[in-house]
Structure formats: C-alpha cells, structure tokens
N, C-alpha and C positions, 0 to 999 in steps of 0.2 A: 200489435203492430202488423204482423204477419195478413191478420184478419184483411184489412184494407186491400192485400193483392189482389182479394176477388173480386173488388169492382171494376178489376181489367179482364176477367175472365172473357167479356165479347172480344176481346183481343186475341187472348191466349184461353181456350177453352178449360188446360187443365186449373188453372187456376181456381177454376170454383171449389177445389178441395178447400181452399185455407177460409170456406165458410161453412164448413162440418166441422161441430164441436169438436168427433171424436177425434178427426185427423188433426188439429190443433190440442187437444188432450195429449193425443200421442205421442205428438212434437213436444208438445211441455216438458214429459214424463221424461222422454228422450236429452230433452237439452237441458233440464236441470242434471241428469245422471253424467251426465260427461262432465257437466261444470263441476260438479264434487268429484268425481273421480279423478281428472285429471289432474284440477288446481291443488289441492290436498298435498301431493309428494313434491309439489314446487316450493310450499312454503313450509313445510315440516319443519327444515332446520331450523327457521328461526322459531316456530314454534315448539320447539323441546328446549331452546335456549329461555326463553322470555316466556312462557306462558304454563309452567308447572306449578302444579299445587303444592304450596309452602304445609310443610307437615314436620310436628317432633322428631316424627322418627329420618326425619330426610336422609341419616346419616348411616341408619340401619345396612342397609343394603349398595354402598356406594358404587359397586361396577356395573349395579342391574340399571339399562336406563326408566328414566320416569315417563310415563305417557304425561302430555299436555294436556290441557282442558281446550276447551272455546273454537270449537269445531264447528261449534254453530252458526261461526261466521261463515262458515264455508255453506252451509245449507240457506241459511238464509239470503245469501248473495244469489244463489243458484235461483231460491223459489222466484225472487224479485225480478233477474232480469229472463227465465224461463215463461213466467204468468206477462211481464209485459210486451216479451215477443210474440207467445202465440195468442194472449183473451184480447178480449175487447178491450182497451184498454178506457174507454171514454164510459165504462160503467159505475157509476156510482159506486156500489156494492163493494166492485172490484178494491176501488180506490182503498176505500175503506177498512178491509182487510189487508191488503200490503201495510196500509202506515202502521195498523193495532201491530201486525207480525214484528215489522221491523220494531215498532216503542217496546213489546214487551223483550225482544232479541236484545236490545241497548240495556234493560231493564238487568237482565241475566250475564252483559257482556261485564256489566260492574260489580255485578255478584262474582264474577270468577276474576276479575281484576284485583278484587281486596284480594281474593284465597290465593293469587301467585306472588301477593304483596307481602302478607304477615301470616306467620305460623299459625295452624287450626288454633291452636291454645291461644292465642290471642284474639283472633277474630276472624270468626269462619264466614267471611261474606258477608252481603248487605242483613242489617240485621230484620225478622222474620216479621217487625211489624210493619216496619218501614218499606221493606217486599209487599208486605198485604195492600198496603194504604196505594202504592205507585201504581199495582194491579189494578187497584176500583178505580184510580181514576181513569185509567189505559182504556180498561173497558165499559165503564157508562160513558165517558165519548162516544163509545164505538159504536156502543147497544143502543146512544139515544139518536145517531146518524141515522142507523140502519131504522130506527121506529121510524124516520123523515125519507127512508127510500124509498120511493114509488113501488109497488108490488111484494115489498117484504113481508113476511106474515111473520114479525115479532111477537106479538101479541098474541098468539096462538104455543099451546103447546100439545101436538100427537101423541097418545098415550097406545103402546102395539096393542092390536087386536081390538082397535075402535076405529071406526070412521068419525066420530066426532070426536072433535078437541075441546080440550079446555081455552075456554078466553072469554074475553071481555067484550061483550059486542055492544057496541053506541047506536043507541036508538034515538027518535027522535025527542023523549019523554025521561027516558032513561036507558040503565045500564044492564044488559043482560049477561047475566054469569050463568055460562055454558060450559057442561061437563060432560066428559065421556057416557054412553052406555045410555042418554036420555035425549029421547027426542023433543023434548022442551024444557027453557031454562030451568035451571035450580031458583034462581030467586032473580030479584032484581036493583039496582042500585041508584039513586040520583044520580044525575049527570055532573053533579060538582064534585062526585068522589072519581070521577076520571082520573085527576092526579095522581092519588092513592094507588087505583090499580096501575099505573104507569108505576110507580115505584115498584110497586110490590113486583111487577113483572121486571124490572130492571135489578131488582134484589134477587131473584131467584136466577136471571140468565146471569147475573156476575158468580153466582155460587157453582154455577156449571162450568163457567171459563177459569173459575178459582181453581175448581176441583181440578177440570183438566191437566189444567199446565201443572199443578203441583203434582198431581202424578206420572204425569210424566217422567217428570223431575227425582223423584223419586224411585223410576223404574229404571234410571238410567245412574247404575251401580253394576252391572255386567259386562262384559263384553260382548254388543251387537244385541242386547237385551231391549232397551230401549227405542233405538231405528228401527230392527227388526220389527216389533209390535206395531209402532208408531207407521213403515210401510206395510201392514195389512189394514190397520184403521184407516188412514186417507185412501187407501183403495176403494176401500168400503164404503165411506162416505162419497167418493168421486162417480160412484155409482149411483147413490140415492140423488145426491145434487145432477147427474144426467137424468133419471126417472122425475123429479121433483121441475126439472125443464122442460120437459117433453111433454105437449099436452095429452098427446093419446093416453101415453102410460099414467099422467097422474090423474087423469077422469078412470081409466080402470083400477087402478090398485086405491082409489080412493083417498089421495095424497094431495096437500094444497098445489096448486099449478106456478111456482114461481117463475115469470120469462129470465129473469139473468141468472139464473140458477145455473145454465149450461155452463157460461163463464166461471161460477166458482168450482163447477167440474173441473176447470184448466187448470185453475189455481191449485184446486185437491190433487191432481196427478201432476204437478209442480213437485208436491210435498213427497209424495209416495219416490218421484224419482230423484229428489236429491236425500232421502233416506236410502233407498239402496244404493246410489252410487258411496254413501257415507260407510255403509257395513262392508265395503270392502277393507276399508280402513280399520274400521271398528268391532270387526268380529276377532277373537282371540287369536294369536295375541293383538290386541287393539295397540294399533301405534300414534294415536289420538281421541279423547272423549268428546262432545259434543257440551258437556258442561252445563249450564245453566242457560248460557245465550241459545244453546236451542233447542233444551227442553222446554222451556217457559214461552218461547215462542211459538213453538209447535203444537203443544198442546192447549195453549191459546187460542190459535190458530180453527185448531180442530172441532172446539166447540164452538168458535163464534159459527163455522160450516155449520154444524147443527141448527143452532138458533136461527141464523135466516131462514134452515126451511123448513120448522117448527118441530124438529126433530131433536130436543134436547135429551129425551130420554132414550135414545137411542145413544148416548154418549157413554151411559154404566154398560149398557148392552156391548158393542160394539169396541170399546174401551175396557172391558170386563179387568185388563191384568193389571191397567193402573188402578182402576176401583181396587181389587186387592190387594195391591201393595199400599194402597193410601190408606187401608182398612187395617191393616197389618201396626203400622205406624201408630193410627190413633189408638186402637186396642190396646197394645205396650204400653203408651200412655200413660192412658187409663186404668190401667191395670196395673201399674206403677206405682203412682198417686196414689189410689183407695183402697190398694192392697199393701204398703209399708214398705217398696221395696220390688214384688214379685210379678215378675212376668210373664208372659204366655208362648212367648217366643223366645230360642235364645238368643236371637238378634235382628232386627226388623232395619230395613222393610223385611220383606217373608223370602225373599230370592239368598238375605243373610243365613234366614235357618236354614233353609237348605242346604245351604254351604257349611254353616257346625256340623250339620249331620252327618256330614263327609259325601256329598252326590257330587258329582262333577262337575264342573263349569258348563262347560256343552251340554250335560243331558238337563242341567235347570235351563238355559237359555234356551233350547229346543223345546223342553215341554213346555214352557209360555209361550213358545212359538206357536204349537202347536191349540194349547188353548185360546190364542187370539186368532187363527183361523178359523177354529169353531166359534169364536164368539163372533167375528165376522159376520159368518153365515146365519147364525141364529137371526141375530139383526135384521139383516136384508131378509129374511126367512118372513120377518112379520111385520112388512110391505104387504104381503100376500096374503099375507091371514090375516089383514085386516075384512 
C-alpha cells in the first residue's frame, strides 16, 4: 500500500523511498516486529485461559502455570498486514503466498484447537493423514498458480555450484530435460508428456513445502528454538529473493532473474520480523508457543520463497536444523519398526536427546542457533560459487 506514496514523490521528493525495495523490506521487518511484540502481552490472558494444551498429566504440577499454544496467530496477523502495507500489493506472486500462509496457518490453527480441546491420550490434533492430504491440496493450488505467473521460474530447479539448472524446457518438436554440469540436454521428450513433467515438478515442490513446514513443526519443542532458526532462514532467503530481483546481481552470480522477486523479499523480512518480535515471548521461560498455526505456516511459507526462485535445494541448506530434527524423527522410526523396539535416540526430535543427556535448555537452543547461522551462510555462500 505504502509503495503507491511514490507516485507523489514530484510532489514531495522524499517519497521516492517507498519505491526501494529495501526501505519497504525495512518497514515490513519493522512493523511486523512491533505487531507481535506489542499485541502478544494484550491478549495473553485470555490466552492461558482458552488455549492450553489438554495433557494427562495437567494435574502434575498444578501452581506452575501452563504456556499456551497458537501464537501463530500473532505472527501470521503481523506477516499479512506488515507484506500488505509495504509490497506491491497488486503482485500476483504476492497474492498468492499470503492466501497459501494464512490456509496452511487455519490448517495448524485446528491442529492446536483439538490439542486445547481433548487430552493428548485421546487425540493429539488433526490426525497426520488428514494433515498430509489438506497440505497437498493448499499447496498444488499454490505451486499450479505460481506455474500460471508471469516470470516464475517454477519449472526450474538450481542445484549450488552450477549455473545450469535442471528443468524441462518446451521446444517446438519436443521436450528438453536439462541437467546440471551439461552444456546440452540429457535426452529429449514428446511434447504430450508435458503433463507428466508438470506433475512430476508439482510432486517434488509439494515434498519441499511438506518437508518444510513439517519441520518446522517439529523444531518447535524449545523455548525460542523454533523462531530463532525460522528468523535466520527468512533473513536468508529475503536476501536471495533481493539478489534473485535485481537484475545486475542475478546476470553476475548466475541466478534466474525473477522481476517480483523484490516483493517476496518484503514478504521474507515480514516473516524474519514477526519471528523476532515472537522470541521475546518465546525465549525461556516462553510465556507462549507458536504451536502448529505457525509452524505449518511458516515453514510453508518458507519453501514456497524457494520455489519461485528455483531455489529449492537451498531449503536443506539454509533450513539445515529442521532437516535434522525431521531426520532425527524418521530415523527413530525406522529404527523402531526393523529393529523390535530399539532406538537411536533417547528421544527425538534430536533437541529431546539433548535434553536426556542433561545439556541445558539455553546451551541446546543456542547451539542450533548457532548452526542455523552457519547454515545460513553456507547457503548464500553458494550464490557465489556458482
């Protein structure tokens, strides 16, 4: 909304700021952090009345109070009216990311709705297929919009340390399947199996948006564990999405050129600033969790950023701590199952073993702090080593 003051700039000179991405980034970063910070201690009370997680043990410890859940209304209120004050707001792209954030946010808001409703032993949230299925639909909407957006490079995937991507390029005769590391196709396909690769490409970006959110979701069992990581990752991407905007830098670093890439730069530092305004709350002792409405959203979120700007494998990278806590999880598993019983951990996600081991709350949430800045940096690192 903001954007539009610059077309009065021949009036009032300063105005041409609110058509630099970054100074709109800024603002985003800015006014989503105030909006979690401030709204947060207004509604608290009634959220520790109405929004705890129904647990056996409720009764354990009755004078300690309970943190609430579904914190992630607070962030997701923030990203939504923060991205539509300062981006474009008339971007396609744009659009399209809000609705996916907020569907999978509603998706998570009923996941923590049952868990304040009925005891874990009875039903810990929407159940984990029925999660799966609402997911695929949320996202091949999303994934089959942005194939229909003007300059999205869906259909591509950047693999670090190649200038060429994989994808499916349409030719007039046929289909050319282009891989990394080769300067002409691998092979070539009819033009009637275009559908095919459209799936196959809408199968693999929902396993990125799958992965994401679920780990997320996953990593957000600490206090300030979760936001923490989740504001280094959208930093990180809010970066690639301004390089991915910018034509100079993406003709040097060898990056596809998307134009409204800036805009999902606002939206990414939307995300970044309603997670740190969240960790003031949320760092220990956390007097509220974020819950499922905004891990599932978030991390949703995070990879569709990816996907438009063909940057999906930058998601393990860049996202390194939920890849290992979601890695933690399936291993246990699996390990479980084939082995009669036995485990590899003595309690997953992998932030749990830590904590049998007896490390301290702070020094586990710090040192994945501190691994998701290096995994940050490696990321953006191989931009340049392409």
């Amino acid at each position: 909304m903001y954007y539009y003051l610059s077309s009065l700039s021949t009036d009032w000179g300063p105005l041409r700021l609110f058509n630099y991405i970054t100074f709109r980034a800024g603002g985003a970063f800015i006014t989503a952090f105030l909006i979690v910070l401030l709204s947060i201690p207004v509604f608290l009370p009634y959220f520790r009345v109405h929004c705890v997680q129904m647990s056996p043990r409720m009764d354990d410890q009755p004078e300690k109070p309970k943190t609430p859940l579904m914190g992630g209304i607070f962030m997701i209120s923030a990203i939504v009216i923060a991205t539509m004050l300062w981006s474009k707001i008339t971007e396609r792209a744009l659009i399209i990311f809000v609705l996916s954030t907020v569907a999978l946010g509603i998706l998570g808001m009923v996941d923590d709705i049952i868990k304040t409703k009925y005891l874990r032993s009875e039903r810990d949230g929407v159940r984990e297929r029925t999660k799966m299925i609402v997911q695929a639909i949320v996202t091949v909407i999303a994934l089959y919009l942005l194939y229909k957006t003007h300059g999205a490079v869906t259909m591509q995937v950047f693999f670090p340390f190649s200038r060429q991507p994989f994808q499916f390029y349409p030719e007039l005769e046929s289909i050319s399947v282009i891989v990394p590391f080769r300067y002409h196709p691998l092979f070539h396909l009819p033009l009637w199996c275009m559908p095919g690769c459209l799936l196959f490409m809408l199968g693999f970006n929902y396993l990125v948006v799958a992965g994401a959110s679920n780990g997320v979701n996953l990593t957000d069992g600490k206090d300030g564990l979760a936001a923490g990581c989740m504001f280094i990752a959208a930093l990180a991407f809010a970066v690639v999405a301004y390089l991915n905007g910018h034509f100079e830098f993406a003709a040097y670093l060898g990056i596809p050129y998307v134009p409204q890439a800036g805009e999902i730069g606002v939206f990414a530092c939307a995300i970044a600033g309603a997670c740190l305004g969240f960790l003031w709350h949320n760092t220990a002792p956390a007097s509220i969790y974020m819950g499922d409405t905004g891990s599932l959203a978030l991390g949703g979120a995070l990879a569709m950023i990816a996907i438009m700007l063909a940057q999906q494998l930058l998601v393990p990278i860049i996202g390194l701590v939920f890849v290992i806590e979601t890695l933690s999880v399936w291993l246990q598993r699996t390990s479980y199952k084939l082995r009669h019983g036995k485990r590899i951990f003595l309690r997953a996600p992998i932030h749990h073993h830590f904590e049998m081991k007896g490390i301290p709350d702070n020094k586990i949430v710090m040192g994945f702090w501190i691994l998701a800045i290096l995994a940050a940096m490696a990321g953006l690192a191989t931009l340049k080593l392409r």
